[in-house]
Structures are given as structure tokens and as C-alpha cells.
C-alpha positions as CSV (number, residue, x, y, z in Angstrom):
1,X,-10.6,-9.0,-22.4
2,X,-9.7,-11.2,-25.5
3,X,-7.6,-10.1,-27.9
4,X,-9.7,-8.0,-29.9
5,X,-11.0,-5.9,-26.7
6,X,-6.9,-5.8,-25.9
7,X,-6.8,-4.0,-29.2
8,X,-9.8,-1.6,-29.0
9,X,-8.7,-0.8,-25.6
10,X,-5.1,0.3,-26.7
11,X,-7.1,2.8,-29.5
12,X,-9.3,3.9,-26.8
13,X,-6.2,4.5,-24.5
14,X,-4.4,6.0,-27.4
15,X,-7.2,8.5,-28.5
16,X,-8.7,9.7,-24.8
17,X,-4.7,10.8,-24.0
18,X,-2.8,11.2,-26.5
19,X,-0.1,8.6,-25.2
20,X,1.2,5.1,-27.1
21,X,0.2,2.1,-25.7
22,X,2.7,-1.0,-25.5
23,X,1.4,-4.5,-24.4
24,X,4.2,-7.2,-22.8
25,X,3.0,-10.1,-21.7
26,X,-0.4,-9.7,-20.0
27,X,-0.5,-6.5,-19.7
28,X,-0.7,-2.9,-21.4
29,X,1.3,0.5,-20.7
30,X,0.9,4.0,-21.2
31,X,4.0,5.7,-22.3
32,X,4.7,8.9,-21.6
33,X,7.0,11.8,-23.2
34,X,9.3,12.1,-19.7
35,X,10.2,8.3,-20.2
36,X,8.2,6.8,-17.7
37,X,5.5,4.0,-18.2
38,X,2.2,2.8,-16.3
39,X,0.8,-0.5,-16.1
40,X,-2.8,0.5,-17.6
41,X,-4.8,-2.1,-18.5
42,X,-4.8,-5.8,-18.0
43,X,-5.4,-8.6,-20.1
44,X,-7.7,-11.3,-17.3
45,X,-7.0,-15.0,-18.1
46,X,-9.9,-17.1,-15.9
47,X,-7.8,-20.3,-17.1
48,X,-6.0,-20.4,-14.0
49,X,-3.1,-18.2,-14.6
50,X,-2.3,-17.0,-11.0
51,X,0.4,-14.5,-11.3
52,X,0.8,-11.8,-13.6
53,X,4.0,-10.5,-15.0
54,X,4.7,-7.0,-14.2
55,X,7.8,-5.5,-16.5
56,X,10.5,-3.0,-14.8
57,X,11.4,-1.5,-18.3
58,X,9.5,-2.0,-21.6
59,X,10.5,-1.4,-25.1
60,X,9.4,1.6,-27.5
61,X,11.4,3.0,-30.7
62,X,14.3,1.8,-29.1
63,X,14.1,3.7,-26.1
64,X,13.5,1.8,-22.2
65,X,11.0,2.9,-20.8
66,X,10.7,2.6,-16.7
67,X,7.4,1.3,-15.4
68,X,7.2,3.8,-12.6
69,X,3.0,3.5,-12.2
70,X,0.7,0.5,-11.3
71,X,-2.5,2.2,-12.9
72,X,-5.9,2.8,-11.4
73,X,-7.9,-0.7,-10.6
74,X,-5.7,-2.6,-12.4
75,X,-5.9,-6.0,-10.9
76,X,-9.1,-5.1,-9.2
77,X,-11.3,-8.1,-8.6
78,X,-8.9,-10.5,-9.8
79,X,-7.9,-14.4,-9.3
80,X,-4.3,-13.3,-8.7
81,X,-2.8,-15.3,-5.6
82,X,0.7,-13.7,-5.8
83,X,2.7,-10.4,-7.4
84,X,6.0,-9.4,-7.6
85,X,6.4,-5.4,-7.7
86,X,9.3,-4.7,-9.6
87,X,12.2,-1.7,-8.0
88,X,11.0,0.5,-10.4
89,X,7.6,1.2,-9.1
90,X,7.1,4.4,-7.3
91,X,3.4,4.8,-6.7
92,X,0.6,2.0,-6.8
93,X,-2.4,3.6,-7.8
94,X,-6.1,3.6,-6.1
95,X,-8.1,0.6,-6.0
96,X,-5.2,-1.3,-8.0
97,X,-5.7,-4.3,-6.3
98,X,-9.4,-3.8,-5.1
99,X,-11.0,-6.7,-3.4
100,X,-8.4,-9.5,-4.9
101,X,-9.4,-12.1,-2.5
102,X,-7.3,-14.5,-3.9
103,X,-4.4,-12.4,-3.1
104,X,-2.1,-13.8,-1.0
105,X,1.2,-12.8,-1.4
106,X,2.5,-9.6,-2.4
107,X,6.5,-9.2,-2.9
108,X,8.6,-6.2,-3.4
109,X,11.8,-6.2,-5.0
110,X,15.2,-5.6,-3.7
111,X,16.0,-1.9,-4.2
112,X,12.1,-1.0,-4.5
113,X,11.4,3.0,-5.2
114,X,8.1,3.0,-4.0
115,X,7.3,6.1,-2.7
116,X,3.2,5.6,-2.4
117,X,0.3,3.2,-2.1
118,X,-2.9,5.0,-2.8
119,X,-6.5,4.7,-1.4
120,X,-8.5,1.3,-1.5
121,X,-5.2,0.1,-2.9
122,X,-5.6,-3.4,-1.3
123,X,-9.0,-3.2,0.5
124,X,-10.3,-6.9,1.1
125,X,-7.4,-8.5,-0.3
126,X,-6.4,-12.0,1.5
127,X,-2.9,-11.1,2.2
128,X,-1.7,-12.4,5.6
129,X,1.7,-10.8,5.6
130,X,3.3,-7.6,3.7
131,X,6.5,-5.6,4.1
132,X,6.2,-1.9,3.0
133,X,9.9,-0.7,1.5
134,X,12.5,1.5,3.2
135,X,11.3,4.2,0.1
136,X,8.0,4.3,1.4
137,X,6.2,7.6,2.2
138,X,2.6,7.5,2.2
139,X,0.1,5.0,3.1
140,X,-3.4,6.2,2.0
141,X,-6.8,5.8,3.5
142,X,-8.2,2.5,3.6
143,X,-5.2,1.0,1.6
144,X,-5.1,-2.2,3.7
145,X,-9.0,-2.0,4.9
146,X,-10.9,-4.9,5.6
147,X,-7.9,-7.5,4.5
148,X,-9.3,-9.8,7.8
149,X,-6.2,-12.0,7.1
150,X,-3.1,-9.6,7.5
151,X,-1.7,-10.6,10.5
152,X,1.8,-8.9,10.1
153,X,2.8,-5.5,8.8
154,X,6.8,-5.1,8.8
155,X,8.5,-1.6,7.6
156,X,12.0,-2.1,6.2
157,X,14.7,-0.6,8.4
158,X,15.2,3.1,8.3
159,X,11.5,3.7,6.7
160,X,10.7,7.0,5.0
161,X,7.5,6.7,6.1
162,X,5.9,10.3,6.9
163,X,1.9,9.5,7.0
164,X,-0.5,6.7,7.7
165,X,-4.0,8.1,6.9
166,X,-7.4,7.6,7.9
167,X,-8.9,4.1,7.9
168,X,-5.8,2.6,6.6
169,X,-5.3,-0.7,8.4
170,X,-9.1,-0.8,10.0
171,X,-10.4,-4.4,10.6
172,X,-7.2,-6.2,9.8
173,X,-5.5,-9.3,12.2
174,X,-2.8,-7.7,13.2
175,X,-1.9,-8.1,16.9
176,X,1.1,-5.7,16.9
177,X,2.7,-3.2,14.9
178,X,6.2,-0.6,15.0
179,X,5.7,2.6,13.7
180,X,8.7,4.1,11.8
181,X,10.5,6.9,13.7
182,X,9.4,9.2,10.6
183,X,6.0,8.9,10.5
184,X,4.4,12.4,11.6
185,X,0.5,11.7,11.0
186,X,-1.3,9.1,11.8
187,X,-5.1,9.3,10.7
188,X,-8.5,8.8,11.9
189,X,-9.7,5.6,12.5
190,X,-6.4,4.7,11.4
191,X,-6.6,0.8,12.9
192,X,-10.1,0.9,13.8
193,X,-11.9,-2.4,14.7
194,X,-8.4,-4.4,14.9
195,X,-10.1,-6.3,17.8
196,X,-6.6,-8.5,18.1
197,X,-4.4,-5.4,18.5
198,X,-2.5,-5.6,21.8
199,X,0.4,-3.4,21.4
200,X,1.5,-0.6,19.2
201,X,5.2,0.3,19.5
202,X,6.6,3.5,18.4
203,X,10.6,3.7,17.6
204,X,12.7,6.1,19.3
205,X,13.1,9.6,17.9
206,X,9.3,9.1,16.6
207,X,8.4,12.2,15.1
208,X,5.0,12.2,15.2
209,X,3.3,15.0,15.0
210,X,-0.4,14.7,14.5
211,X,-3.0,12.3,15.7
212,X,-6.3,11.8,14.1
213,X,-9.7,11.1,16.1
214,X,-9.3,7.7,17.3
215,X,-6.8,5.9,15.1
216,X,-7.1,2.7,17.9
217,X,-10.5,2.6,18.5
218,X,-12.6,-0.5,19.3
219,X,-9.3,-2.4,19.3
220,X,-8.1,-5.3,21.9
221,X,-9.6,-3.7,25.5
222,X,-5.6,-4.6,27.1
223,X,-4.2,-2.4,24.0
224,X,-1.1,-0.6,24.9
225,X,1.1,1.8,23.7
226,X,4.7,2.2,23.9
227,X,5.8,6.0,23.0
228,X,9.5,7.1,23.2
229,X,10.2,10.2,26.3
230,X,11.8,11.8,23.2
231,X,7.9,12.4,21.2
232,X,6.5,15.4,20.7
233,X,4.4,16.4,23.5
234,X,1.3,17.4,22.2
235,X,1.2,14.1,20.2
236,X,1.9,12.1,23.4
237,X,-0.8,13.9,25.1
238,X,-3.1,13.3,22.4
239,X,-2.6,9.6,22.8
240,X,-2.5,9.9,26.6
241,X,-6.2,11.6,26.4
242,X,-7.6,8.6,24.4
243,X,-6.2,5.9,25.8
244,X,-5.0,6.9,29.4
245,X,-3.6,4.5,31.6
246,X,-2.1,2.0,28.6
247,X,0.0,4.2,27.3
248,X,3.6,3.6,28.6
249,X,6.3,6.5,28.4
250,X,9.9,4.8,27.8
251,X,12.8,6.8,28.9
């Protein structure tokens, strides 16, 4: 976009829904009536520029707005190597950073209110290492797909974190990962062609609940998994019937 696309494209956004449209620094927001913004459109410097500015709060007729939205394939394709996700964001939208394989880094805020990262959200991204927020409560199918380089995957202490759905780390580095005591679904496919993973670790008081068709398949052959006594049986069973011998009961 060069300035006069920027300009057309805040009409456009303007006229299709009815909302203003507020640009700071590289890129343009929807405002909305309850006082909430989303990052909407982005203004794409091939100079160089490597990291974007993301605002927490913009300005309109003297009133802050909060930036509570990263908008549909808004960074998709993009040279960004690095981002800094501001506390105020609750939900990053689907494809928002689609195939950024530049992307290296992606850091969250202290105090971060995320409460969602939508589908295809990072898919083939080059990041190598990401920790999800305590606010966390959905991770959506094929969010972290195909990023070959993400070798680590922490959850902040105490995670909210309820569901992991279908595809959503398949063919990533990782060779271990803790799943929150919270999370109650884990989908289909779910880690799929991670050839490195060796073991899966589930907290204690793991309230998981449902199990999709195969959410370790065609992983490391030695794969185990460790699964709290206190887990719901039926989901215990489920992993028991897949993966037999290398799952490992702790008392």
C-alpha cells in the first residue's frame, strides 16, 4: 500500500461497515461503538522495516480506544522478523500472521489478556520459540502448523487453557511439551508428523476430557506419555488405546 491505497482503503473500510478508521503509525484500526479497536489493515514497507508497531490504545474524539483485535491476515505474508503483542489484545484473528517466514520472534506483554489465537494464525511462520499467556483459552486448528522451526512451546503458569484443536501444532520441532492442567480437548491430529516429539507431559489435576483421532500420530516411535492417576478415565483410556505401552500412569 502507498499512501493513497492507505487512504482508499480507510473509505472502503469506512463504507463496507459503517465504522471510522484511525491509522497510527503503520497501521489502520476499526473503531467500534463499545470502545474497542482492531488492527485492520497494514501499511507493508519492503524497505527493510522489520517490526511493526502495534498500539495498546489509540486516539478518537478524545476518547481511548483499546486495541482488543489483531484483524484477519493482517501481517500475512510479510517480512516481519519480530512483534510485540500489546496486554490489551484478547483474540488474534485467522491467518493474521499467515506464512511470515521471516518471523522469528513473537513477544507478549506483561499482563497479556489474550484469550484466543484463531486458525492458520501462524501457519509456516519461522518462529523457534513462543510462550502462550496465563489468559489463554483457545488454540485453533492449524494455528502453529507447519512452523518446522518451533522447537519450544512454554504455557505461563496457571494457564486457562481449555482446548487445543485439530492440527494445531502438526509438523513443528518440538521434542516435548506440558499440557496445562485445564485443557479438556485436545484435537485430531493435534501434533501430527512432530517426528522429534519424545514426551508429552500432562500436569497434575489435568482435566482432560476429550481426545481427538490421533492427536500424536506419526510422531518420535519412543514417544511417551506421562498422564496424572488423578485424569479422567475415559480420556486416559483413550490415550492408553492409541498409544499402549508408552503411556506412563504417575501416582
Amino acid at each position: 500500500l502507498n499512501n493513497l491505497d492507505i487512504s482508499k482503503a480507510c473509505s472502503y473500510l469506512q463504507l463496507i461497515d459503517k465504522t471510522q478508521v484511525v491509522r497510527n503509525h503503520d497501521v489502520m484500526y476499526r473503531c467500534f461503538s463499545d470502545g474497542s479497536a482492531r488492527a485492520a489493515c497494514f501499511y507493508r514497507n519492503y524497505g527493510g522495516r522489520t517490526m511493526p508497531v502495534i498500539s495498546s490504545f489509540i486516539e478518537l474524539d478524545g476518547k481511548r480506544l483499546a486495541v482488543t483485535e489483531l484483524g484477519d491476515e493482517l501481517f500475512q505474508l510479510d517480512n516481519t522478523q519480530m512483534i510485540v503483542i500489546p496486554p490489551s489484545v484478547e483474540i488474534i484473528n485467522d491467518n493474521c500472521f499467515y506464512k511470515c517466514s521471516w518471523l522469528k520472534e513473537v513477544v507478549f506483554e506483561m499482563k497479556s489478556n489474550l484469550k484466543r489465537i484463531e486458525n492458520w494464525a501462524f501457519f509456516e511462520s519461522s518462529l523457534r520459540s513462543i510462550r502462550i499467556p496465563e489468559s489463554t483459552e483457545v488454540i485453533s486448528s492449524y494455528c502453529f502448523s507447519s512452523c518446522q522451526d518451533l522447537g519450544e512451546v512454554i504455557f505461563e503458569g496457571n494457564s486457562n487453557l481449555k482446548r487445543i484443536q485439530s492440527m494445531a501444532f502438526l509438523m513443528t520441532d518440538l521434542k516435548s511439551i506440558i499440557i496445562p492442567a485445564k485443557v479438556e480437548l485436545i484435537g485430531e491430529d493435534c501434533f501430527y508428523n512432530c517426528r522429534g516429539l519424545r514426551e508429552v507431559i500432562f500436569e497434575e489435576n489435568s482435566k482432560l476430557r476429550k481426545i481427538g483421532r490421533d492427536p500424536f500420530a506419526n510422531c518420535h516411535q519412543w514417544l511417551k506419555a506421562f498422564v496424572p492417576s488423578s485424569m479422567d478415565e475415559t480420556a486416559q483410556n483413550a490415550l492408553k488405546c492409541s498409544y499402549k505401552k508408552r503411556v506412563i500412569t504417575k501416582s
